[in-house]
Residue, then its C-alpha position, 0 to 999 in steps of 0.5 A: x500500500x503506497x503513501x498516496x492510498x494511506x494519506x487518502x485513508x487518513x483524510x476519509x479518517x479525518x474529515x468527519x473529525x472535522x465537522x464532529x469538532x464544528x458541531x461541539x463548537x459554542x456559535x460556531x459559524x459554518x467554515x468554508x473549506x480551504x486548502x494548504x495553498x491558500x494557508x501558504x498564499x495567506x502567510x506568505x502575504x501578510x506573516x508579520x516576521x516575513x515582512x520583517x525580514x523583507x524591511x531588514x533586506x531593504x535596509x541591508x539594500x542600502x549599505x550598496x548605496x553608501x558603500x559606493x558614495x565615494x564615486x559620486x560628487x559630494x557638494x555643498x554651500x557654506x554661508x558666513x557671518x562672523x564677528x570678532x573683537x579684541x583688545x590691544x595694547x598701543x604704542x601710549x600704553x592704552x588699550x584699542x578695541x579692533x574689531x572685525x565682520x565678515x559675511x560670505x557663502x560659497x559653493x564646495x565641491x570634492x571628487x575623489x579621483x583614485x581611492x586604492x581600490x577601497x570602494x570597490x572592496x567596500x562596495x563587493x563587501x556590501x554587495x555580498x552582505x546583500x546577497x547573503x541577506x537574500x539567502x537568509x530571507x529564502x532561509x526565514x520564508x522556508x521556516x514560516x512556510x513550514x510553520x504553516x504547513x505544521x500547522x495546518x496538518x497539526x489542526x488535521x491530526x488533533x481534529x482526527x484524534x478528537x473525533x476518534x476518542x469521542x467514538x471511543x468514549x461513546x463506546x465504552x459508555x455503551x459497554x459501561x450500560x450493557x455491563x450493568x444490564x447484564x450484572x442484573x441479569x446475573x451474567x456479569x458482576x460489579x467487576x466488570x462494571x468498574x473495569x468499564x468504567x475505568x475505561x471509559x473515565x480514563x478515555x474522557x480524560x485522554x479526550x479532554x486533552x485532545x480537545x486543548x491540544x486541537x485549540x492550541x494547535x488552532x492557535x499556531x495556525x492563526x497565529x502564523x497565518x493571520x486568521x482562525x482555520x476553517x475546513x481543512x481540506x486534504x494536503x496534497x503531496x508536496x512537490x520537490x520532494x528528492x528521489x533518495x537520500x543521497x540526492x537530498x545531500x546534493x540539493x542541500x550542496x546546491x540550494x540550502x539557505x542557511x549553507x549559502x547565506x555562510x557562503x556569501x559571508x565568506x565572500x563579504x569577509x574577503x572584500x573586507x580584508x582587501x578594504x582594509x589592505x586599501x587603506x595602505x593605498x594614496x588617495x588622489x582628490x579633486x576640490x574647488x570652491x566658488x563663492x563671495x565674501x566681504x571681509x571688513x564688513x557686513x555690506x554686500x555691496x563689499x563682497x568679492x568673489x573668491x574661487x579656490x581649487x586644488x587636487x590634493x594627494x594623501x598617503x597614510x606612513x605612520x599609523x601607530x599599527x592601526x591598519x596592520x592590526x585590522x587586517x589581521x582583524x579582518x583576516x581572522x573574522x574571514x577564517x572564522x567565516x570560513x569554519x561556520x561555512x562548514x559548520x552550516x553544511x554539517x547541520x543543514x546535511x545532518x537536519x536533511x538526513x534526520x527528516x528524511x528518515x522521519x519521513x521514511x520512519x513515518x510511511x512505515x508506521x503508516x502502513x503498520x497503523x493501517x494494518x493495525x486498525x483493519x486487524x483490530x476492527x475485524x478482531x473487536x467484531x469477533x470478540x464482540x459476537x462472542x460476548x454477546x453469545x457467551x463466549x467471551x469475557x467483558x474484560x476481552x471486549x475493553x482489551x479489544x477497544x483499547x487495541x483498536x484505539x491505539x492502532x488508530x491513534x498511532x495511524x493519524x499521528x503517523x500520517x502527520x508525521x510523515x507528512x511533517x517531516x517531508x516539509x521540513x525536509x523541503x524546508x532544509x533543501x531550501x524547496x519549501x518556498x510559496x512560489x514552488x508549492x502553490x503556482x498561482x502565489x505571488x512572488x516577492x522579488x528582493x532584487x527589486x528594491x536593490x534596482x530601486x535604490x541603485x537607481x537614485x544614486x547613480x553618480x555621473x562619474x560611476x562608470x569611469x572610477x568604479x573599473x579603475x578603482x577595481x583594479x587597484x583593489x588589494x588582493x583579499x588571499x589570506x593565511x589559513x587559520x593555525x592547525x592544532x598537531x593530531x593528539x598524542x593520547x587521546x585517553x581520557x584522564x582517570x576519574x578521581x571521582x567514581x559516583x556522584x555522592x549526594x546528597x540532592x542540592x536543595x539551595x544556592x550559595x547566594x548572600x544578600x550583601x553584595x560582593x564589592x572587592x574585585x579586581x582593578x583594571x590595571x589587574x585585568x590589563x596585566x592578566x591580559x597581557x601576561x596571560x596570567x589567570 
């Protein structure tokens, strides 16, 4: 029996659940049916942390714009009015007051001509940031959209299990009024009246929290969706599913979110390094002023016109060590950059292989729990024939309902299983995305914003200075990071302690007068430089 046949099964198992959990329901008003697309199609639309990384994209937009703000002509106005006075002794021995006014405005204007290649690093850095920025927004669509789809089949499962341990409740009722009949008739006795209603009170109890967990799983759908659910239709079978396990390990190679989104930070670290090389590097810039001044007095009819111009070259020498220690600053953030890349592949090929076999692991429970159920109905109508013709024990019949019970209960939480760990597999390889799952989803475009802005800011001198500011942009190769020597012994020290002794701590060492003496700052210098501890 394949997983198409059983998840059909399961929705013919599920669907009365649902209408059972509206008839319950104080003023509940007929729901129109919906489907998992338009769950996605809401979310996607409107979940507020959604568009809370879209705005922290946009923002991240930016950082192209003022990265590449040396390319662009930078103009100003700068407006005058000053008064000055001092007292001097003359040639007599008194003091003469002089005094000075002055008003004027000009027009400045700069344009750096060579830069060592620091914008452009800077401006590959911001680019890689932005890129990296995407990736960890298809990384938060891919963890909301899994929410969804979590919860839209959560809301299916806790309906189907309602639904099932009232018809069990409502069972065992019917054995609890048998039992007393027939204890009046001499064919039972109070002890099979009491297992009965043991039975039945623990099945209320286990249907009492069934009915929190379906509220609470209500809940999660409002809450990431945006409005309450109303008849859930049958998911359907998601599409991008990888054909094996090892094929899954190649998407997650090729597409993962959070693999990429450490990948580009490597990149963003590496035009780093080089921005930081670059400001080794001379800067050639071009700036003049043109404007009027008077300065003996406040009369416009005074001013004059003024006209400055100049290219000035500026090449650090000395630095005190700053720009050599932010390169190897730079350089160790790049290898630690490098060392979460692989941190990034392990956990997204160790989540892929853990959902994976949970939905391998959900299928076969599938099977079994629909296996389980047809037995346990075919042995329950036995057992109750028997009983009704004397053949069998009031005890056979509870053993016999609580059997099927189970095997219907480990069906339904299998099937959601299964189907949850199958999105979050998609989810992992970066495929649980609206625009791959329902066709007709509106799809946002996060390269649109960076056209938007790179459009406002275009400099007329762009196109000349950002290729020859490239090429001067310092190489980014850095060492790799040191290697610690394979361990000699690898034992593991003998425990001085075999066993905990006890006893059981039942307090914390905690005083209420604060502790003031500590150590002194030149104390922390000293231990930092000297290593001590």
């Amino acid at each position: 029996m394949n997983a198409d046949i059983l998840r059909l099964a399961a929705a013919m198992l599920v669907l009365p659940a649902a209408s059972a959990v509206a008839q319950r329901t104080p003023d509940a008003q007929p729901a129109a049916s919906e489907t998992l697309g338009q769950a996605i199609a809401d979310a996607y639309r409107s979940n507020p942390s959604l568009e809370g990384q879209r705005a922290q994209l946009r923002a991240l937009d930016e950082q192209i714009v003022q990265a590449g703000a040396a390319y662009r002509l930078s103009a100003g106005v700068n407006m005058t009015l000053q008064y000055q006075s001092q007292d001097q002794r003359g040639l007599l021995g008194d003091f003469d007051t002089a005094r000075g006014r002055m008003v004027g405005a000009s027009l400045t204007a700069s344009q750096i001509l060579l830069n060592g290649g620091r914008t452009a690093a800077q401006v590959s850095a911001a680019e890689a940031t932005v890129l990296a920025g995407r990736e960890r927004l298809r990384e938060a669509e891919n963890a909301i959209l899994l929410e969804v789809v979590d919860a839209f089949v959560s809301v299916r499962r806790d309906q189907a299990l309602v639904a099932i341990q009232q018809r069990s409740l409502d069972s065992y009722g019917r054995q609890v009024t048998q039992a007393i009949a027939r204890e009046r008739g001499g064919d039972l006795t109070r002890t099979d009246i009491a297992q009965a209603q043991a039975q039945r009170e623990i099945i209320r109890a286990q249907l009492a929290q069934a009915t929190v967990n379906l509220q609470a799983s209500r809940g999660r759908f409002a809450a990431v969706v945006g409005r309450n659910p109303g008849t859930l239709l049958v998911p359907p079978t998601l599409p991008g599913l990888p054909r094996s396990l090892d094929a899954a390990f190649a998407v997650v190679e090729k597409e993962s979110p959070s693999l990429w989104q450490a990948i580009l930070a490597t990149k963003a670290g590496d035009a780093r390094i080089a921005a930081q090389r670059a400001e080794r590097a001379p800067i050639v810039a071009l700036s003049g002023s043109y404007g009027y001044a008077s300065p003996y007095s406040y009369r416009l009819r005074d001013a004059g016109a003024q006209a400055t111009g100049g290219v000035t070259l500026t090449m650090p020498l000395l630095t005190g060590g700053v720009i050599g220690s932010r390169v190897r600053a730079a350089v160790a953030e790049r290898q630690q950059l490098g060392f979460e890349v692989e941190t990034a592949r392990r956990a997204a090929l160790s989540n892929a292989q853990n959902a994976w076999n949970q939905a391998v692991a959900g299928g076969e429970q599938m099977v079994a729990g629909q296996l389980a159920t047809e037995a346990a109905e075919s042995a329950l109508t036995g057992v109750q024939r028997g009983f009704a013709e004397g053949f069998r024990s009031n005890f056979e019949v509870l053993d016999s309902e609580q059997r099927l019970l189970t095997a219907q209960l480990v069906f339904v939480n299998a099937t959601y299983g299964a189907y949850a760990a199958e999105a979050r597999l998609l989810a992992t390889l970066g495929r649980l995305q609206a625009a791959a799952i329902d066709q007709g989803v509106p799809s946002y475009d996060p390269a649109q914003n960076t056209r938007r802005v790179r459009a406002k800011t275009f400099g007329p001198f762009d196109p000349v200075l950002a290729p020859i500011d490239r090429a001067q942009v310092p190489s980014a190769a850095a060492r790799p990071a040191p290697q610690l020597a394979p361990a000699t012994d690898a034992r593991i020290r003998p425990a001085l302690v075999q066993a905990l002794p006890g006893p059981v701590g039942t307090a914390l060492p905690i005083t209420s007068v604060p502790i003031l003496a500590g150590p002194a700052i030149g104390d922390l210098s000293d231990t930092i430089v000297t290593g001590g501890t």
